[in-house]
MMTF fields as JSON, N, C-alpha, C and O atoms, coordinates in Angstrom:
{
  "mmtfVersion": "1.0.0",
  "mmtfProducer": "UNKNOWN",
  "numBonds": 383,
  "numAtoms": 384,
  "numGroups": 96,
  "numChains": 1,
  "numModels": 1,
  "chainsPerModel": [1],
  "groupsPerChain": [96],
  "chainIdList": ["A"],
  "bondAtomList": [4, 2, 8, 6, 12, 10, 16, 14, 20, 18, 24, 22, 28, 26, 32, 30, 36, 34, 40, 38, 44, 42, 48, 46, 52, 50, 56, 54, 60, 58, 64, 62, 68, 66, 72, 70, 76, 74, 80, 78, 84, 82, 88, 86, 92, 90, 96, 94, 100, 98, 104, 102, 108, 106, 112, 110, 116, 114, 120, 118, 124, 122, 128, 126, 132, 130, 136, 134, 140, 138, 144, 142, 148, 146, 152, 150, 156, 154, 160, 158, 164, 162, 168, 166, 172, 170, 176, 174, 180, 178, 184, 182, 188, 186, 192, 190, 196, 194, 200, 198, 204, 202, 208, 206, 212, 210, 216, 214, 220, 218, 224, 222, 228, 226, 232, 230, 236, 234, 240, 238, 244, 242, 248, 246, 252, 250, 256, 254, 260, 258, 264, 262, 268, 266, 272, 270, 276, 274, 280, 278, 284, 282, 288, 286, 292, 290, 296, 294, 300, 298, 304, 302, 308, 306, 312, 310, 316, 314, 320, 318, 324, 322, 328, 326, 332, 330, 336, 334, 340, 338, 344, 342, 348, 346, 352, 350, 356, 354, 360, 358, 364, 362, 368, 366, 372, 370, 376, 374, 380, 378],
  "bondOrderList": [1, 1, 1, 1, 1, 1, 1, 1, 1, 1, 1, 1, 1, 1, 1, 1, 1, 1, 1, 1, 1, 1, 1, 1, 1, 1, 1, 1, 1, 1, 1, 1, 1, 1, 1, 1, 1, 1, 1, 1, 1, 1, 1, 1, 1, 1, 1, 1, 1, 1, 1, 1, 1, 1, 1, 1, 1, 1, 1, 1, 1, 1, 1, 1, 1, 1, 1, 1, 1, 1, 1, 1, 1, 1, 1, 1, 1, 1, 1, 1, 1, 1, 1, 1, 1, 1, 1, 1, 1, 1, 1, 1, 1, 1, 1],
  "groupList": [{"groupName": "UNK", "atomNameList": ["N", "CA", "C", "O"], "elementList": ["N", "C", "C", "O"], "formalChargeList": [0, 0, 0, 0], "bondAtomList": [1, 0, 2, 1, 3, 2], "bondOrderList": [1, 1, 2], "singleLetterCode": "X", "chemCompType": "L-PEPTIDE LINKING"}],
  "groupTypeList": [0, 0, 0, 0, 0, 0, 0, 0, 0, 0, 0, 0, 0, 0, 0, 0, 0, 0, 0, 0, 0, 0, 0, 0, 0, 0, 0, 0, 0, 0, 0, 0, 0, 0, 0, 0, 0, 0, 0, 0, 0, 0, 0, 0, 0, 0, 0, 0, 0, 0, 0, 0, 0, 0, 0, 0, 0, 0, 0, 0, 0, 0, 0, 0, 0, 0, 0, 0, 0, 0, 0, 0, 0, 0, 0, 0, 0, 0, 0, 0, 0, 0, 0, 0, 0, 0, 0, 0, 0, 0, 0, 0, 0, 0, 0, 0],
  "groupIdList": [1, 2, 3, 4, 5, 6, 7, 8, 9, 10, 11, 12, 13, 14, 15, 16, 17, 18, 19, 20, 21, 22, 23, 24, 25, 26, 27, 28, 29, 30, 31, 32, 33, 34, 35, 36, 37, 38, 39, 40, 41, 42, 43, 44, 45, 46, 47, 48, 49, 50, 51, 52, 53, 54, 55, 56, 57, 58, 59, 60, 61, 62, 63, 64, 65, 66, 67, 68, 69, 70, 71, 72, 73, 74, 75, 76, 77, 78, 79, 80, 81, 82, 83, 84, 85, 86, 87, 88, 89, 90, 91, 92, 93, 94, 95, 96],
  "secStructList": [7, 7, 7, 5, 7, 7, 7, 6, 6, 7, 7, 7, 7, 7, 1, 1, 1, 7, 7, 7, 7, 7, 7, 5, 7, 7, 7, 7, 7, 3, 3, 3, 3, 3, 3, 3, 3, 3, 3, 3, 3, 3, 3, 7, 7, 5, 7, 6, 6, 1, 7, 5, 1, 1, 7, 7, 3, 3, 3, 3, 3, 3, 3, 3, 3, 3, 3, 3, 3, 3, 6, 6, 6, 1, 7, 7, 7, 1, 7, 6, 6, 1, 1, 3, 3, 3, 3, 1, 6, 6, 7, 7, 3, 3, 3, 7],
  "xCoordList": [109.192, 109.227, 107.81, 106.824, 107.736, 106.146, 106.027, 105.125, 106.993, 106.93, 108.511, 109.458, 108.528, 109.721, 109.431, 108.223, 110.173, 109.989, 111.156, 111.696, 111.278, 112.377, 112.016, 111.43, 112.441, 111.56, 111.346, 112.171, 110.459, 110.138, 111.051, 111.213, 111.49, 112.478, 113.547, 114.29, 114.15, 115.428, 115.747, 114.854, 117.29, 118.126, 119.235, 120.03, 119.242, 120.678, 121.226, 120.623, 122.394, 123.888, 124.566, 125.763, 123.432, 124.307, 124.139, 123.477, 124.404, 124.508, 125.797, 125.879, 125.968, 127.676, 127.264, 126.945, 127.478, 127.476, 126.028, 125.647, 125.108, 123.887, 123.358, 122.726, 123.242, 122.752, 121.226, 120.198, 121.374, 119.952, 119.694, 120.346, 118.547, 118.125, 116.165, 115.089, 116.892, 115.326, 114.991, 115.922, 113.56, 113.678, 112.803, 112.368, 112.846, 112.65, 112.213, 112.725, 111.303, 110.586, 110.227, 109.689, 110.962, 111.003, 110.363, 110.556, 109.599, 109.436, 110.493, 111.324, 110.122, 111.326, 110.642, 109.74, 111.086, 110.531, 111.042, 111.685, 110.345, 110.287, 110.009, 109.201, 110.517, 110.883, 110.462, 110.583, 109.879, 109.964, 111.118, 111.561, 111.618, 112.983, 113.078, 112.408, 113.558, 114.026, 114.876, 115.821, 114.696, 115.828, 116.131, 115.201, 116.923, 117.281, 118.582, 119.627, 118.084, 119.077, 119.066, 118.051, 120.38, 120.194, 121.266, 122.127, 121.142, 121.347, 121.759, 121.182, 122.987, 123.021, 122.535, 122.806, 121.687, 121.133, 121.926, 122.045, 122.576, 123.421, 122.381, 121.794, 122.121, 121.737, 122.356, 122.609, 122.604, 123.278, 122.961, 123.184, 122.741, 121.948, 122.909, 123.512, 123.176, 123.503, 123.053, 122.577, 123.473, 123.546, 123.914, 124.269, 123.944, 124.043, 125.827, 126.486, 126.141, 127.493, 128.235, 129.171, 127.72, 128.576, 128.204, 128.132, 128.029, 127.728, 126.911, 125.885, 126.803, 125.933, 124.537, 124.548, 123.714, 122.504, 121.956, 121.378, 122.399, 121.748, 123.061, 123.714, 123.201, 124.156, 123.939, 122.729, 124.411, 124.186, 123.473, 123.631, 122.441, 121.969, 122.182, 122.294, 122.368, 122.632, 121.411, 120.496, 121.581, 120.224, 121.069, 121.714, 120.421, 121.164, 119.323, 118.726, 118.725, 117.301, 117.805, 118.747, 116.769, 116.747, 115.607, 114.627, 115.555, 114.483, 114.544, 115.64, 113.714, 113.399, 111.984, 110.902, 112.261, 110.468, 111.057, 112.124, 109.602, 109.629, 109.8, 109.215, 110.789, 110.602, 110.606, 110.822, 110.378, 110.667, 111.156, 111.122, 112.067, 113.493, 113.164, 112.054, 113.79, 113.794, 114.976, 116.062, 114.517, 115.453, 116.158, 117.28, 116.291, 116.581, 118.28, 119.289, 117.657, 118.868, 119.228, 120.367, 118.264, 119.032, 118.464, 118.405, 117.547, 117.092, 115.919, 115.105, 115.772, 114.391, 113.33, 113.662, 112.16, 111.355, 110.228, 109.31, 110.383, 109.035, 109.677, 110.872, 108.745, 108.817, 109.307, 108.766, 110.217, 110.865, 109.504, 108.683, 109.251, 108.479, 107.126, 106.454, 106.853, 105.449, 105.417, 104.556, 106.183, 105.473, 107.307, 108.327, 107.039, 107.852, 107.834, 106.74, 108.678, 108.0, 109.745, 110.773, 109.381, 110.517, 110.325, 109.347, 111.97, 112.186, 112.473, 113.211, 111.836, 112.032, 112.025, 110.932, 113.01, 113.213, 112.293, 111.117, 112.835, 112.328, 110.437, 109.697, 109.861, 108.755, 108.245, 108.257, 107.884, 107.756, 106.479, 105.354, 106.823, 106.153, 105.784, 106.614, 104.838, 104.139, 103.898, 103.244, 104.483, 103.458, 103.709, 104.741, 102.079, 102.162, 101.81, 102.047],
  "yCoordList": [89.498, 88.151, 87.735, 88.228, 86.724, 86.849, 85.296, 85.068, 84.015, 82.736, 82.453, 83.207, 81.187, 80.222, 78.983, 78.764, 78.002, 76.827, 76.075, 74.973, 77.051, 76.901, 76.723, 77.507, 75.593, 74.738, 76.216, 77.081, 76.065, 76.932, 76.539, 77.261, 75.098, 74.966, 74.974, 74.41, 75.811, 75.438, 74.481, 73.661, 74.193, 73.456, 72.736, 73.434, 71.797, 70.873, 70.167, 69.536, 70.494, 70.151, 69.242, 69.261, 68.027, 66.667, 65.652, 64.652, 65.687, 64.779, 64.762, 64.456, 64.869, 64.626, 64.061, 62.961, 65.583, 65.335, 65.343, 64.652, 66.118, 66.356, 67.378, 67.729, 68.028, 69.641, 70.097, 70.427, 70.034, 70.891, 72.893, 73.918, 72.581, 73.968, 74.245, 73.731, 75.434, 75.985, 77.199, 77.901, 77.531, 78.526, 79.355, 78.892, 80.946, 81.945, 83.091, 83.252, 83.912, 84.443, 85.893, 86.028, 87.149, 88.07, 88.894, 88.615, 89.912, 91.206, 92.558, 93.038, 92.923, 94.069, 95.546, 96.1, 95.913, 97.52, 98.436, 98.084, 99.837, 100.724, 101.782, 101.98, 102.487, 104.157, 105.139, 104.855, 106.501, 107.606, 108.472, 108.561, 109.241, 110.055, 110.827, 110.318, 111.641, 112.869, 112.279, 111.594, 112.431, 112.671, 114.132, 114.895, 114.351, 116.011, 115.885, 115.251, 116.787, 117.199, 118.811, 119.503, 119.296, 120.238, 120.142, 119.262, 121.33, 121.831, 123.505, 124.514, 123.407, 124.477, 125.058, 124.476, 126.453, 126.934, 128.376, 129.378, 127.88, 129.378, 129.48, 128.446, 131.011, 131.409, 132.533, 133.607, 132.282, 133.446, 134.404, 133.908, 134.997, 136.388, 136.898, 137.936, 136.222, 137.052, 136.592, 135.579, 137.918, 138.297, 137.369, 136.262, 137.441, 136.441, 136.934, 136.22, 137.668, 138.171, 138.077, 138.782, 137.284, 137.12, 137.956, 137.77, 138.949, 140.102, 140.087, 139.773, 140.275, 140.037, 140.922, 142.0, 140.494, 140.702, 141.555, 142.635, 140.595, 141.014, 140.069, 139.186, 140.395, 140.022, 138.254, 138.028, 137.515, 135.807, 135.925, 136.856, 135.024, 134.494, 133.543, 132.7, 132.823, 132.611, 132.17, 132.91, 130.354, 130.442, 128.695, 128.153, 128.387, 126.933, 126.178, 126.307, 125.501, 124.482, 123.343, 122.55, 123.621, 122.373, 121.748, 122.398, 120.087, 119.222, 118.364, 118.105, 118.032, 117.155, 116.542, 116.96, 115.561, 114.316, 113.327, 113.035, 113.056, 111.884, 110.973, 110.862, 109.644, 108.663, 107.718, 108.187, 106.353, 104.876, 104.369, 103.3, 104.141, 103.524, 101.779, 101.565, 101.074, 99.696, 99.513, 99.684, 98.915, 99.233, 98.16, 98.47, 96.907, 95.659, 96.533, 97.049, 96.221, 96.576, 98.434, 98.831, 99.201, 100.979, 101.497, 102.725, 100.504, 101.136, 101.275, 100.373, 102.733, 103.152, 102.388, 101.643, 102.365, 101.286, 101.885, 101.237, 103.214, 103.896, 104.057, 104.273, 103.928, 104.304, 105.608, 106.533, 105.81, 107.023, 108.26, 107.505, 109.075, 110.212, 110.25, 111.268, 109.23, 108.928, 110.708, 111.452, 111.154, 112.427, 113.44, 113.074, 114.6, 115.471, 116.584, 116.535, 117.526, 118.425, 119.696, 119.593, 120.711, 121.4, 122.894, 123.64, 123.108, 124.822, 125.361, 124.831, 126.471, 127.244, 128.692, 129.11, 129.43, 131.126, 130.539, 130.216, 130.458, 129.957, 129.692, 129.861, 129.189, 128.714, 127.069, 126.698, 126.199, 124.966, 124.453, 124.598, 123.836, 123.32, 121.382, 120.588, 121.131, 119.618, 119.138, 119.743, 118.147, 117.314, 115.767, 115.212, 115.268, 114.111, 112.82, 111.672],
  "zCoordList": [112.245, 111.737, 111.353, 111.899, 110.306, 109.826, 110.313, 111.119, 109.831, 110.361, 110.716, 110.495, 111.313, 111.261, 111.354, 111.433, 111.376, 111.786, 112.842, 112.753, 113.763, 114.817, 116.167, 116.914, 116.379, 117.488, 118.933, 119.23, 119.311, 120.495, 122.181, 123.166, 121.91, 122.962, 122.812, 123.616, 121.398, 121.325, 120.634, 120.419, 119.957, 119.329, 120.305, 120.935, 120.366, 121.085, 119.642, 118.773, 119.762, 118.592, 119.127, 119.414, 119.341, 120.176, 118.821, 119.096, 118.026, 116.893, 115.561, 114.372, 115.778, 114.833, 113.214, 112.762, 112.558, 111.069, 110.736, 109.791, 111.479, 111.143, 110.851, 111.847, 110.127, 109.532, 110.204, 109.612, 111.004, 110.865, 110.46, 110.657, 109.908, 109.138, 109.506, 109.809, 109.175, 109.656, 108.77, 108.377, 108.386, 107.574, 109.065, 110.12, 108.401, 108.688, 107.87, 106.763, 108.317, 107.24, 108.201, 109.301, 106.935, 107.829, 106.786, 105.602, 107.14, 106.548, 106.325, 107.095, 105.044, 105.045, 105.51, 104.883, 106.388, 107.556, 106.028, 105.039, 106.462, 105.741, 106.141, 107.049, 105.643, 106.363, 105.239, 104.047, 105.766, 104.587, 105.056, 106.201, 103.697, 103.847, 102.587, 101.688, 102.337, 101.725, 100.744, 101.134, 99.653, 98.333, 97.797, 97.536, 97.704, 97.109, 96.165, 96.31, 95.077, 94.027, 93.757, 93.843, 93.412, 92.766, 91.821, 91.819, 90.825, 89.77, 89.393, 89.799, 88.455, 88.361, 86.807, 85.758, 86.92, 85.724, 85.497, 86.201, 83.739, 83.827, 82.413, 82.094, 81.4, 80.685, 79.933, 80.479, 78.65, 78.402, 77.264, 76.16, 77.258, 76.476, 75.409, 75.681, 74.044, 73.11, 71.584, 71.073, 71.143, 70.08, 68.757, 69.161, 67.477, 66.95, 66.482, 65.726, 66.82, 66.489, 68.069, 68.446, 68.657, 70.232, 71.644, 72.858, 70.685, 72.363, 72.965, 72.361, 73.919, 75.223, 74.968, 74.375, 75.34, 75.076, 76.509, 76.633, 77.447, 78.719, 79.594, 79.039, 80.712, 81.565, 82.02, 82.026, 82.235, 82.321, 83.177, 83.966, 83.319, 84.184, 85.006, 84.116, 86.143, 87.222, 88.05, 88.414, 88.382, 89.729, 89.3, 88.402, 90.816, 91.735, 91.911, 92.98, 90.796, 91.134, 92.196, 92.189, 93.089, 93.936, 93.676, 93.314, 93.856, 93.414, 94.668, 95.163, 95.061, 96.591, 96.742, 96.33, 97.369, 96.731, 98.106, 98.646, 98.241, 99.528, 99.03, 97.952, 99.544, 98.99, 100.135, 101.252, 99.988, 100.269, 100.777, 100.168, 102.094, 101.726, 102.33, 102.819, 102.279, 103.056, 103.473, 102.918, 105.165, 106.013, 105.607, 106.007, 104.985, 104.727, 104.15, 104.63, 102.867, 101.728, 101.564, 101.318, 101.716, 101.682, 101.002, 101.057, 99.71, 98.565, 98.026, 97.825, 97.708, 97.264, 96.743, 95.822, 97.071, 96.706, 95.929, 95.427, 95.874, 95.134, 93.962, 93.76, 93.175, 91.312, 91.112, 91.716, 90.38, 90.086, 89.306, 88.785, 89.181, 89.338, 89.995, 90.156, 90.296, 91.39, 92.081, 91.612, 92.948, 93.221, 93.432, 94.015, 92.747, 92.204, 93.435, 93.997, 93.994, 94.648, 94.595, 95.264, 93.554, 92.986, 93.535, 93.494, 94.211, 94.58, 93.28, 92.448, 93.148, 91.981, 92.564, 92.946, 92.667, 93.005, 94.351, 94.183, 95.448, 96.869, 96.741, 97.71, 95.126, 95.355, 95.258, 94.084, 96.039, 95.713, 95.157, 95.636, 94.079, 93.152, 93.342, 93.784, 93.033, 93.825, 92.147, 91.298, 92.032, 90.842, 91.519, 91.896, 91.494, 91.517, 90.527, 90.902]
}
């Protein structure tokens, strides 16, 4: 909590048809956590008459980057490509 304005002894609700309100003023907490995607990469090797050139290629990219989260609402708070960090053939690759 950063302020309020809520009495320190308490509220008594002895008045009939009287609203009382108070504000409150909170900070939103924040956490780091993992995003991950992958992808599938097929390739295919031919000829301009159809036939196969070389046998398909085949491989599953994974992409994974730290991000942001706020505990408030769930949702990412960092700028989308701020920092990149990609499996490629089990090697990881960093761009920030």
């Amino acid at each position: 909590m950063v302020s309020d304005d809520y009495p320190q002894n308490g509220v008594f609700y002895d008045q009939d048809k009287l609203i009382k309100m108070y504000e409150v003023h909170l900070k939103h907490g924040e956490k780091m956590d993992f995003e991950q995607r992958a992808v599938k990469e097929v390739i295919y090797y031919q000829y301009d008459n159809g036939q196969l050139a070389k046998p398909t290629y085949k491989n599953k990219l994974s992409f994974r980057r730290i991000v942001k989260i706020d505990q408030v609402t769930g949702q990412n708070i960092m700028e989308y490509g701020k920092r990149l960090t990609v499996l490629i053939l089990g090697v990881w690759f960093h761009q920030s």
